[in-house]
N, C-alpha and C positions, 0 to 999 in steps of 0.2 A: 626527282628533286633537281631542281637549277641551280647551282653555284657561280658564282665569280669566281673563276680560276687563274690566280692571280701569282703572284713571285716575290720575293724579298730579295732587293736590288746591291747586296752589299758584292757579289762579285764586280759589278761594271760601275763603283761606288764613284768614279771621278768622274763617268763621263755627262755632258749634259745633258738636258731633259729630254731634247727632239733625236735625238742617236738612241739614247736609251729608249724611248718607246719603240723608234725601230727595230730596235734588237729584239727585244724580249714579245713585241707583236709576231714578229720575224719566228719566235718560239713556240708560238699558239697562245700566249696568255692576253687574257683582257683588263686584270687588276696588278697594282704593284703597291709594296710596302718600300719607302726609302728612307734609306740610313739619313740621318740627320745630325751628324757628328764631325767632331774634327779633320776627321782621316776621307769624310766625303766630300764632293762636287756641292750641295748643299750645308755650311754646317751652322752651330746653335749659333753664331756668332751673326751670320747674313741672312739667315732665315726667313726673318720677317720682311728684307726684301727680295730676296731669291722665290723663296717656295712657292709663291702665285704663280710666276712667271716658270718657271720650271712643271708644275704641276699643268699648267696649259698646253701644255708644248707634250706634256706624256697622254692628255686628253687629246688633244689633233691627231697623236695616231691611235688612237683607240682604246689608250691606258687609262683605268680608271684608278686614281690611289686609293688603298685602300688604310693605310694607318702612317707614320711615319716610325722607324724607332728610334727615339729620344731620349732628353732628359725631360722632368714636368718644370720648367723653368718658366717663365711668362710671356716669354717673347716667342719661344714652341708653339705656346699656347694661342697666343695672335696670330704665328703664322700658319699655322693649324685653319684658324678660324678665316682666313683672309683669302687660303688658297682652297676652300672647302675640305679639305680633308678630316674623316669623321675623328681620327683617334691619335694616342701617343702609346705606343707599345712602352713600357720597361720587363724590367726583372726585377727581381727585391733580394739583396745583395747580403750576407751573412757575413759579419764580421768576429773577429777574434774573440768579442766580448758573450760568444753562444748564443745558440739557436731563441729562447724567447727572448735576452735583450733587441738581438739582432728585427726578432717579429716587430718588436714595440716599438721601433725606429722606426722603419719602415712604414708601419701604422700611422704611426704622428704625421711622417708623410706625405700619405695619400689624403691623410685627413687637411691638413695645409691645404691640398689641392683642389678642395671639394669646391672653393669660391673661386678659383680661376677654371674650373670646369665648367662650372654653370655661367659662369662671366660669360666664358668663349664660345660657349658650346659643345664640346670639343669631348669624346669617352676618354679615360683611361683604361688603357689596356693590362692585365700583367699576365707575364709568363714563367711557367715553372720553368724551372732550369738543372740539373743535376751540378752535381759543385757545391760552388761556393754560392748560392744561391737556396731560397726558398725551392727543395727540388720535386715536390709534388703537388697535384692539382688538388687537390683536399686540403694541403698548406696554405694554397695561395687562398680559396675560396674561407679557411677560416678567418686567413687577412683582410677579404674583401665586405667580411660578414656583419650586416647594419650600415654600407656606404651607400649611398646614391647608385641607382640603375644603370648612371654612367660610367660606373669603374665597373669591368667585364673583364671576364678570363680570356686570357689567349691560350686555348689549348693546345698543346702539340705532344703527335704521335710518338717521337722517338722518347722526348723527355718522360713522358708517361709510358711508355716497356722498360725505361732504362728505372724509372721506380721502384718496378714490382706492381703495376698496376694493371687493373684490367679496363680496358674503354668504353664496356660495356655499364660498368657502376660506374667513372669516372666522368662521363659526359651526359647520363640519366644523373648526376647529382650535381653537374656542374651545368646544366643546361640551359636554366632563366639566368644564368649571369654571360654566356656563352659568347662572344664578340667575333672572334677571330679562331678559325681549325689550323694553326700549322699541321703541312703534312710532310715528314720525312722519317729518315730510318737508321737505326743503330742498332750498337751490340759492343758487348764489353770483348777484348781479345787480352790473351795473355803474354803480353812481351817478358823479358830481361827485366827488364824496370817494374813490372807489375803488371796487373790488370787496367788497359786502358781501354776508352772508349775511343770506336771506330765509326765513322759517319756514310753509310755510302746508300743503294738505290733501294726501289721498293720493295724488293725481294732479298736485300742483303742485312735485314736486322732483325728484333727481337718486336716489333709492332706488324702486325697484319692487317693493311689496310683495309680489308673484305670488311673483318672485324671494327674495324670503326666507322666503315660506311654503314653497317646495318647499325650501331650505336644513332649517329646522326640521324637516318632514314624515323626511328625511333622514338627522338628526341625534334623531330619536326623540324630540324634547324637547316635553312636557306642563307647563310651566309659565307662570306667571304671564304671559300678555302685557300689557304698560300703554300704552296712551295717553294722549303727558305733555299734551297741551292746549296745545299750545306754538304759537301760528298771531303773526307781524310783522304781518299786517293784519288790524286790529281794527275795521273798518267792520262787519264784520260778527259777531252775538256768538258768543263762547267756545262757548257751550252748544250754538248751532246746529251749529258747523263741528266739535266731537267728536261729535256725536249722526250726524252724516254718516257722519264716517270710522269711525264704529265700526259703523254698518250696513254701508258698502264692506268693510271686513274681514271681518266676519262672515258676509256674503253669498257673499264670491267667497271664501273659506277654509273655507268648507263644502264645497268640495271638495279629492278629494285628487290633489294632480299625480302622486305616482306610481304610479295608475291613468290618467292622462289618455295 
């Protein structure tokens, strides 16, 4: 199977589009997901005239975007559509008021968004999240349950081990809605303070990527995989510990489990 192996751009979030493709081309990747918020080089505010011209400049050196992550605001959604980029990543955010108000929010929503979807053309993406968020892939998919073909789950590996999930059922039942694979890796450790979660490479968490590539292989899905760059220990840098795990992936998923 062929992937788009692709990066989520929130560590190098200021710099411009032609540095940024060099960099992360420079890393072996061919797709990128870019933050499109305040705290970035891109945000919701310039968007509609930045993201074209920024998303050209990551296509020249070889970067194909692959989603951005957003708000579902309108002016996203035209620059979205202006600079071809297929999707808008969120999360679905849990508030004070509990876990079904918090769904039925959210809901209304996505549901809001259905007519600037189809307007722009443009998926919505969601992703489970542990927290304060919607934090499993079964949550999100009963949120996503009766929308448009265009709202698609963004799955990812750590969020789903840090559930209790297995990716074998989670991505065989999440799979006609399937958009986007985040790939990275976690595991809860025990400090002073409690049990927190720890973010680090592909052999440092509680997800086995073997195990999700034969899920995919499986589930027949060719699209976009991303690795979000996401590592708690920063002793060591960003650029080494993705340029790792994305050779480990693409090393040991060159082959196919079910020939093995």
């Amino acid at each position: 199977m062929t992937y788009l192996w692709s990066v989520f751009t929130k560590p190098w979030a200021g710099l411009p589009g032609a540095e940024l493709g060099r960099l992360i081309a420079g890393l072996g990747f061919a797709g990128a997901e870019i933050p499109v918020r305040d705290t970035a080089y891109v945000t919701t505010a310039t968007a509609e005239a930045e993201l074209p011209t920024f998303t050209k400049q990551l296509r020249a050196e070889g970067i194909e975007p692959i989603s951005v992550a957003s708000d579902l605001s309108e002016p996203v959604f035209a620059a979205c559509s202006a600079a071809g980029v297929p999707m808008i990543r969120i999360m679905a955010p849990l508030g004070d008021d509990g876990y079904a108000a918090s769904v039925r929010r959210n809901r209304e929503q996505l549901e809001a968004a259905v007519v600037l979807a189809e307007q722009y053309d443009v998926q919505v993406g969601v992703q489970p999240h542990h927290g304060k968020f919607v934090p499993s892939t079964l949550g999100v998919l009963q949120l996503l349950s009766g929308l448009p073909e265009r709202f698609r789950l963004v799955w990812d590996a750590a969020h789903d081990a840090l559930a209790g999930d297995d990716p074998a059922v989670t991505i065989e039942l999440g799979a006609e809605r399937l958009g986007i694979v985040n790939l990275k890796n976690a595991k809860y450790v025990e400090t002073a303070d409690g049990w927190k979660t720890q973010f680090g490479q592909a052999d440092e968490g509680m997800s086995d990527w073997s195990a999700v590539h034969a899920a995919l292989v499986r589930a027949q899905y060719s699209g976009p995989i991303c690795l979000t760059a996401q590592y708690s220990d920063l002793t060591v840098s960003v650029e080494e510990r993705v340029r790792k795990d994305l050779r480990t992936a693409v090393t040991s998923w060159g082959r196919d489990p079910s020939r093995e």
